[in-house]
C-alpha positions as CSV (number, residue, x, y, z in Angstrom):
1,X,0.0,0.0,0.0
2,X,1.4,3.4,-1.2
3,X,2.0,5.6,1.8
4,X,0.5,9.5,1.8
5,X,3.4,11.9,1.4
6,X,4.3,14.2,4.3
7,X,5.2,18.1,3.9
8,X,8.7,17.9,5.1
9,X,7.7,20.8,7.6
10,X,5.0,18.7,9.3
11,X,6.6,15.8,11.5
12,X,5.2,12.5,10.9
13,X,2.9,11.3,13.8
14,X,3.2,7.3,14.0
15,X,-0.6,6.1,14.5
16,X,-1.5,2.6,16.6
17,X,-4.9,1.4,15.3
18,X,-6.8,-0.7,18.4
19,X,-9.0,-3.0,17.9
20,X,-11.4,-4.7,20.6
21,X,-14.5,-7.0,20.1
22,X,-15.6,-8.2,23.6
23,X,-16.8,-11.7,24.1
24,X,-20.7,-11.2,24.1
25,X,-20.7,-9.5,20.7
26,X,-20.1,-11.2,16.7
27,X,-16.6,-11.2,15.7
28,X,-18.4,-10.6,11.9
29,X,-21.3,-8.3,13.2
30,X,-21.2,-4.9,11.2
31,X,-19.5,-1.3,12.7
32,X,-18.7,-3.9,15.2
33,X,-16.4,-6.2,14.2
34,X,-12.2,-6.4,14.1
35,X,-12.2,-5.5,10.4
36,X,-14.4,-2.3,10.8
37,X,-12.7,-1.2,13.3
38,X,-9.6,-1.8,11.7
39,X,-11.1,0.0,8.2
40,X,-12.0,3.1,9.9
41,X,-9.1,3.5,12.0
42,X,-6.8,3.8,8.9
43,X,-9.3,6.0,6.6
44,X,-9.0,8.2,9.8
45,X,-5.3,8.2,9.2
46,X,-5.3,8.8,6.0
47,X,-7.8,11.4,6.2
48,X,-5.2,13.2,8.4
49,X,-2.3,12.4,6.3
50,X,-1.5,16.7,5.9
51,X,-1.1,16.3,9.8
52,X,1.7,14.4,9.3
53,X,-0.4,10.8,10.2
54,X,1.3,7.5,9.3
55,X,-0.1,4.2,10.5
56,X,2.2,1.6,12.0
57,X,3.0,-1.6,10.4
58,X,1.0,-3.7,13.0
59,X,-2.3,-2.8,14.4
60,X,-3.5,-3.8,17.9
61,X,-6.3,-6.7,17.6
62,X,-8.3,-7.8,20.8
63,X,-11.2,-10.2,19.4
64,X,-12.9,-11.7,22.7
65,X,-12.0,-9.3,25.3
66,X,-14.0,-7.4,27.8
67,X,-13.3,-3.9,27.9
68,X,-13.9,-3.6,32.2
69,X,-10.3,-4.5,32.5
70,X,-6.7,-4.1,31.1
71,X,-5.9,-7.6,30.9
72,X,-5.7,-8.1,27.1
73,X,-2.8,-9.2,25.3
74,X,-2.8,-6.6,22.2
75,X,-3.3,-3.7,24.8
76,X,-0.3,-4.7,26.8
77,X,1.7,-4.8,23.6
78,X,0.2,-1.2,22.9
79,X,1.0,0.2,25.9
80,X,4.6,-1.6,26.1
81,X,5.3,0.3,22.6
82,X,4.2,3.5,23.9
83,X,6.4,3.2,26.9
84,X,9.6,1.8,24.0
85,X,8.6,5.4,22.4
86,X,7.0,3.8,19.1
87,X,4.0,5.2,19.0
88,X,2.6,8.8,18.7
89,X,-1.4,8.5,18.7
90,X,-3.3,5.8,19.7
91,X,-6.4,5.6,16.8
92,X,-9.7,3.9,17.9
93,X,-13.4,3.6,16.6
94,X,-15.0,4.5,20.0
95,X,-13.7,5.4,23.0
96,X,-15.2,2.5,24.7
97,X,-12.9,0.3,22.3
98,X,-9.9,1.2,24.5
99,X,-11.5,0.9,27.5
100,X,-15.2,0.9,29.2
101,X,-13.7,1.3,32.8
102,X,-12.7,4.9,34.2
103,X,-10.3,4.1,36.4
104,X,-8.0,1.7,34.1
105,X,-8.4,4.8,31.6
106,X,-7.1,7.1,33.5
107,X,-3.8,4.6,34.1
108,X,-3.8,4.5,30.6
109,X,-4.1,8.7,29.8
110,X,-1.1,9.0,32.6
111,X,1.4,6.8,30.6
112,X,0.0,8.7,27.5
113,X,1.0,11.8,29.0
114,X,4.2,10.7,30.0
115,X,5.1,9.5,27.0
116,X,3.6,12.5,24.7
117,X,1.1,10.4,23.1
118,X,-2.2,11.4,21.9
119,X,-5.7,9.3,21.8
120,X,-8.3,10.1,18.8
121,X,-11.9,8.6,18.4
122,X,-12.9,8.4,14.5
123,X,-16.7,8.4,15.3
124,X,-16.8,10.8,18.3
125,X,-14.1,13.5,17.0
126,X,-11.8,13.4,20.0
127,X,-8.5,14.4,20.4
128,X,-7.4,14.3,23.6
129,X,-4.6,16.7,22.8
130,X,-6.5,19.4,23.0
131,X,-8.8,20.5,26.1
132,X,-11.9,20.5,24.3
133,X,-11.1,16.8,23.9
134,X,-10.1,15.7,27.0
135,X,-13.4,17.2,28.3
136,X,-15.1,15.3,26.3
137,X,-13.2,11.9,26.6
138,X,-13.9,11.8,30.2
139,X,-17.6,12.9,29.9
140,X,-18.1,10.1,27.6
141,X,-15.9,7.3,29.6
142,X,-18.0,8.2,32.7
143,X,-21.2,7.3,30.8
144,X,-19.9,4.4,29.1
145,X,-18.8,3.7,32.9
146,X,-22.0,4.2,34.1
147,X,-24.0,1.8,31.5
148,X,-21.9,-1.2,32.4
149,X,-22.4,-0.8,36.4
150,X,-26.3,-0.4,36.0
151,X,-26.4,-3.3,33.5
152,X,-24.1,-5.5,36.3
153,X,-26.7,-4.3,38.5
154,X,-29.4,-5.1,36.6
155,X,-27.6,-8.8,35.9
156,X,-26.6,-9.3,39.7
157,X,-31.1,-8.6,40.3
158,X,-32.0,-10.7,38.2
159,X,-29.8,-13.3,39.2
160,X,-31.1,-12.8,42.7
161,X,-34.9,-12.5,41.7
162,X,-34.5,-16.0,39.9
163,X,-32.7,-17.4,42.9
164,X,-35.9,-16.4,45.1
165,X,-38.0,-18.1,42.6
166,X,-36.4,-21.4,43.1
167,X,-33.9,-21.4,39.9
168,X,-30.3,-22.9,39.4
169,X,-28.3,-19.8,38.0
170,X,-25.3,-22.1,36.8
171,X,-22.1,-22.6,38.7
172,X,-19.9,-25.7,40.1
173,X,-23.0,-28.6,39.7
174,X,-23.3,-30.6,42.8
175,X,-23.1,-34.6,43.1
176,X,-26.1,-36.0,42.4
177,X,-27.5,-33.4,40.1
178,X,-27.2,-33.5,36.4
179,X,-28.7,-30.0,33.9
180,X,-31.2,-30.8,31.5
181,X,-33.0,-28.1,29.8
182,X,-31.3,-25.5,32.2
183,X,-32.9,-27.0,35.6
184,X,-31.6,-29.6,37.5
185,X,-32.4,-33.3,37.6
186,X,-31.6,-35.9,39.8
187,X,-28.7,-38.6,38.5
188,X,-29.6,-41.7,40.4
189,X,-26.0,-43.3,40.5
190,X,-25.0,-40.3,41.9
191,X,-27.7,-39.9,44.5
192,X,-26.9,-42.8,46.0
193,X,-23.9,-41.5,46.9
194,X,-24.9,-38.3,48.1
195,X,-27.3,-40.4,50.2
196,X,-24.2,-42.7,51.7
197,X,-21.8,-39.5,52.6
198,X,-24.6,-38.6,54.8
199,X,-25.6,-42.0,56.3
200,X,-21.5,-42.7,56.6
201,X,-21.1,-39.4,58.8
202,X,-23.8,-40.9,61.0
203,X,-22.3,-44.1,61.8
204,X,-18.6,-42.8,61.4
205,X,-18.9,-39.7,62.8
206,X,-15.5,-38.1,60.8
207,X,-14.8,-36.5,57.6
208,X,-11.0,-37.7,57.7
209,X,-12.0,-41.3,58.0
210,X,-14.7,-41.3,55.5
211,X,-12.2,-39.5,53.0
212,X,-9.3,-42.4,53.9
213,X,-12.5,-44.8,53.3
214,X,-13.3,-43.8,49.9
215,X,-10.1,-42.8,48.6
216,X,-9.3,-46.7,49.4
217,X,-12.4,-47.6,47.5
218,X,-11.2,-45.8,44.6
219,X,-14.5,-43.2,45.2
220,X,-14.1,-39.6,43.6
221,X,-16.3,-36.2,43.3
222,X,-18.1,-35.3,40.1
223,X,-15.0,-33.8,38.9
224,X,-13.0,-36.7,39.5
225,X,-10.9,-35.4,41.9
226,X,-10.4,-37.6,45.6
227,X,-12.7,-36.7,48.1
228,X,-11.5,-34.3,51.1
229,X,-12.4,-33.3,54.6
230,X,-13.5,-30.1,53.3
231,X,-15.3,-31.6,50.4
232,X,-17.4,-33.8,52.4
233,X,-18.1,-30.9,54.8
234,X,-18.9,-28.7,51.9
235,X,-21.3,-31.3,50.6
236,X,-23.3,-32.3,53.8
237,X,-23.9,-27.9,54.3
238,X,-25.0,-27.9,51.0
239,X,-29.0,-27.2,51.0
240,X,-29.6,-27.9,47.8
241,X,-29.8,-31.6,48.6
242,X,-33.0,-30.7,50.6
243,X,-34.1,-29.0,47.5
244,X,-33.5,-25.3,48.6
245,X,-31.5,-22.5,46.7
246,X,-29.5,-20.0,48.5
247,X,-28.6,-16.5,47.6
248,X,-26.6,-14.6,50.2
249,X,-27.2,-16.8,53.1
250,X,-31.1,-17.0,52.4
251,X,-33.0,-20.4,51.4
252,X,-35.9,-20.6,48.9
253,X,-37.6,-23.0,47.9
254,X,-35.9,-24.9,44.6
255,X,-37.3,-25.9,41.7
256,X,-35.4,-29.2,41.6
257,X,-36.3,-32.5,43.7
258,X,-34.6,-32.9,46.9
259,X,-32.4,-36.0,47.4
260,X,-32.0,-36.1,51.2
261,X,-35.0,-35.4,53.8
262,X,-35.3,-32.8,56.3
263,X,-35.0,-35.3,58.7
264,X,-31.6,-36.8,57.9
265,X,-30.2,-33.2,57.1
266,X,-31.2,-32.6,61.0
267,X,-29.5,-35.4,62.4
268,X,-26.5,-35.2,60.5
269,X,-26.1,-31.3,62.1
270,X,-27.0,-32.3,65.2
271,X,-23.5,-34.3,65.2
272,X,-21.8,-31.7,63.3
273,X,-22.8,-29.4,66.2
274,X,-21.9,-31.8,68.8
275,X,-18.6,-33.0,67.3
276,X,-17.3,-29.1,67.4
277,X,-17.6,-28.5,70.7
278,X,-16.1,-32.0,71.6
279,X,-13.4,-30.5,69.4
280,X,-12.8,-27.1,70.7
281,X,-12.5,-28.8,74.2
282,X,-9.7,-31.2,72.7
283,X,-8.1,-28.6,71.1
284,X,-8.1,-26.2,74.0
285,X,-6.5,-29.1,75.9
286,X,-4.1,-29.3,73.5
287,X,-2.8,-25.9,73.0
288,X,-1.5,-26.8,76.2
289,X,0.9,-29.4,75.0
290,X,3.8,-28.4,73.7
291,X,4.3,-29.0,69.7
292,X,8.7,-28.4,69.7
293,X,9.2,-29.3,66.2
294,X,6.0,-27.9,64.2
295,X,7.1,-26.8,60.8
296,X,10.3,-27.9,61.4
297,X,9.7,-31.6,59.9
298,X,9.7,-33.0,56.5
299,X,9.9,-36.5,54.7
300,X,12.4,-37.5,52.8
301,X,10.9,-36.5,49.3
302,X,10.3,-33.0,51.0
303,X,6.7,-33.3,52.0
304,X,5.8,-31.2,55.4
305,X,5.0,-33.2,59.0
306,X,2.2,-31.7,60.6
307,X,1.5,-31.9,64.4
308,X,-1.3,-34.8,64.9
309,X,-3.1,-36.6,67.2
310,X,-5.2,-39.4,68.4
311,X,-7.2,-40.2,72.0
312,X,-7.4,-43.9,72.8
313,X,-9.5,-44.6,76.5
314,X,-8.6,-40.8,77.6
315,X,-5.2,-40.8,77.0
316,X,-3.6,-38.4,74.2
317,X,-0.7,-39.7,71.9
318,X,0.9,-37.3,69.1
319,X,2.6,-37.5,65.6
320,X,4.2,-35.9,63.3
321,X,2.0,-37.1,59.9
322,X,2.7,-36.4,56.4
323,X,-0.2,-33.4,55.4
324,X,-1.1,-35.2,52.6
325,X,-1.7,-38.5,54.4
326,X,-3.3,-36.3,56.9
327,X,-6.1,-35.0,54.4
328,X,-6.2,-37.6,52.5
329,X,-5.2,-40.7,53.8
330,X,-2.8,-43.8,53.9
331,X,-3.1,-44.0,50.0
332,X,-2.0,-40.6,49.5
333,X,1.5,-40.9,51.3
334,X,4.6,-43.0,51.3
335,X,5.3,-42.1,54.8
336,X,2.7,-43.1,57.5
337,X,2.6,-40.7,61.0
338,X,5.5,-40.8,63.2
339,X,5.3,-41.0,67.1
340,X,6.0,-37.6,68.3
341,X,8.1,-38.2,71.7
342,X,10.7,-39.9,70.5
343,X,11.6,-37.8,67.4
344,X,11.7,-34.6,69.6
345,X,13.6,-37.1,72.5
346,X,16.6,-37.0,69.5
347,X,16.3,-33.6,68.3
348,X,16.9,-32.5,71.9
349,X,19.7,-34.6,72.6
350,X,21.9,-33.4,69.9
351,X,20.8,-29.8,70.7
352,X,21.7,-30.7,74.1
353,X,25.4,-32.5,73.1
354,X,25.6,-29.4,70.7
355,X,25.6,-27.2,73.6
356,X,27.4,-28.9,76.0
357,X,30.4,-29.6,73.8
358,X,34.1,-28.3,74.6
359,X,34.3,-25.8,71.9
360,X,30.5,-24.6,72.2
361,X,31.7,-24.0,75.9
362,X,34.9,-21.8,74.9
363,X,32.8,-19.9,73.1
364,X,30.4,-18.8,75.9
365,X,32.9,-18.4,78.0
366,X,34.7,-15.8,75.7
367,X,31.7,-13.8,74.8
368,X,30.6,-13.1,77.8
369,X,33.9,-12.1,79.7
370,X,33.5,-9.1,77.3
371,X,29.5,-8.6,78.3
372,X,29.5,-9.6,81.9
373,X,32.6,-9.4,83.6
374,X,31.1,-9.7,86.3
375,X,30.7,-13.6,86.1
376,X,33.6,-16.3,87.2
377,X,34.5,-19.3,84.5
378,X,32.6,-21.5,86.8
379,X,29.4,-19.5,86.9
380,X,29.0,-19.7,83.3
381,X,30.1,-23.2,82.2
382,X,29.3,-25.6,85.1
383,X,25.2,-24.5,83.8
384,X,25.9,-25.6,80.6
385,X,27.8,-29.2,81.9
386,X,25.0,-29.8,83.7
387,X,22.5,-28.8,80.6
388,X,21.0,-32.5,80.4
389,X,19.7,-32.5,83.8
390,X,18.5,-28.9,83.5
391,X,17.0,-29.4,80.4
392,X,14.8,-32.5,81.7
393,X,13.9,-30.4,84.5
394,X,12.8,-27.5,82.4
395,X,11.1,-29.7,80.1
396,X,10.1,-32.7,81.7
């Protein structure tokens, strides 16, 4: 394509043409569409050609990309140009084309400014190197701002008003529900399931155990993945299996069947209610008890030991386990939990032999004749001879 001549008086002006399409409109739909845009970006050039206006090899293409935010590929390459120095004015159809959200435009018109670059619309007649344009950029970028918080309001009511009327608005789908025709239907193989995770937490009475249980039986969520503590939590305070919706910590009535009843939802949260105050009493009691190596342990392949415990007729014994054998269970480690005692018995002996050997000694002893003179050789390293005893006394 032949290029417009410049007057040699006027400086040429490299122009960036930006394109954006965002991901609810037609890539092909008219005035709309990548290749409009990119049409009447250069005829604007051109049109401007006496000002000195020459477009840059490679325009700046965003096909599927909101405009509430600045994380786009093509803009970040626009705005790493201007900031290399290769661009003079940034060329778009609409302003809302760069950008629909005030603040991020703002960001944008600083680096313009500080890099002496220029922003024109071709169907609103803005320069925003001028006042009369700048006045009118941010006039228009506050209603363009305006239209798509009202329209997210108006989305986030209807989302609620449908949620009151008893209708799935989409998200992560729960075991035991498939979509048909937009509303939820019960999967019987999957309901069965739903209905043993809440008859296993009756008889077993711990989330741990029941994920250990089924990770040995090869048992996984809806997305395949092994079943968790949290994820059987998550699932037995989930009210849609009593065929509710929520919205904001409010229940309505669903339009999808129920799988559980009332009544085993009930005594399932009777335990869950019982079980946590059993457990902030153990836990209380075992704040108590001191945990010396916690975060200090790992396996040989580098996976972290966690404090654990277990209480067998009253009496409290404590491990080190593996976290992933913690959360998961036996199948999920090599390593199995490690009796507590008499790991942190040998980690205190050779701290003990560390700081009751000769040299350790001779180094006390010479730092502190020059901070407490006051002290005789025997008043500082006949202690720390006798550091065994002391330290089974101090830590019985």
């Amino acid at each position: 394509m032949n290029r417009p001549l410049v007057s040699p008086t006027v400086p040429p002006k490299r122009c960036a043409v930006y394109c954006r399409v965002s991901s609810d409109e037609r890539l092909d739909q008219s005035f709309n569409s990548i290749d409009a845009q990119k049409e009447a970006g250069h005829a604007f050039i051109k049109s401007q050609s006496h000002e000195g206006w020459i477009a840059v090899p490679d325009d700046y293409e965003d096909g599927g990309f909101s405009g509430g935010n600045m994380d786009r590929p093509a803009l970040r390459r626009l705005m790493a140009d201007i900031q290399m120095g290769k661009v003079d004015i940034v060329v778009v159809y609409k302003i809302d084309r760069l950008s629909r959200s005030l603040a991020d435009f703002a960001r944008m018109v600083d680096v313009f400014d500080r890099h002496r670059v220029s922003f024109s619309a071709v169907t609103q007649q803005i320069n925003s190197a001028t006042p009369m344009g700048r006045l009118m950029l941010n006039v228009l970028l506050s209603f363009a701002q305006f239209e798509r918080e009202v329209t997210g309001e108006r989305i986030r009511d209807k989302i609620a008003a449908s949620k009151a009327k008893g209708m799935w608005m989409g998200g992560p789908l729960p075991l035991g529900y498939d979509v048909r025709d937009r509303l939820l239907v019960i999967n019987e193989v999957e309901a069965r399931l739903v209905h043993r995770i809440f008859d296993d937490f009756v008889t077993m009475r711990s989330a741990t155990l029941m994920a250990k249980a089924y990770g040995a039986e090869g048992v996984v969520t809806k997305g395949c993945k092994p079943f968790t503590k949290q994820t059987i939590y998550k699932m037995l305070h989930n009210r849609m299996y009593l065929g509710e919706i929520v919205h904001k910590g409010q229940s309505y009535p669903g339009q999808h069947q129920a799988i559980i009843t009332q009544n085993q939802w009930d005594t399932v949260h009777a335990l869950i209610a019982t079980d946590g105050i059993e457990r902030r009493r153990e836990t209380n009691d075992l704040q108590s008890e001191p945990v010396l190596l916690r975060g200090l342990l790992f396996t040989s392949d580098g996976e972290r030991l966690v404090p654990s415990y277990t209480v067998k007729k009253g009496k409290t014994y404590r491990y080190y386990s593996p976290i992933k054998h913690r959360r998961f269970g036996a199948w999920a480690s090599q390593h199995g939990p490690l009796p507590a005692m008499p790991i942190e018995e040998l980690v205190t002996q050779q701290i003990v032999a560390a700081l009751s050997a000769p040299h350790t000694m001779q180094a006390v002893w010479d730092r502190m004749q020059h901070i407490r003179p006051d002290l005789s050789e025997p008043q500082v390293v006949l202690p720390m001879r006798n550091l065994a005893s002391l330290w089974r006394e101090l830590f019985p």
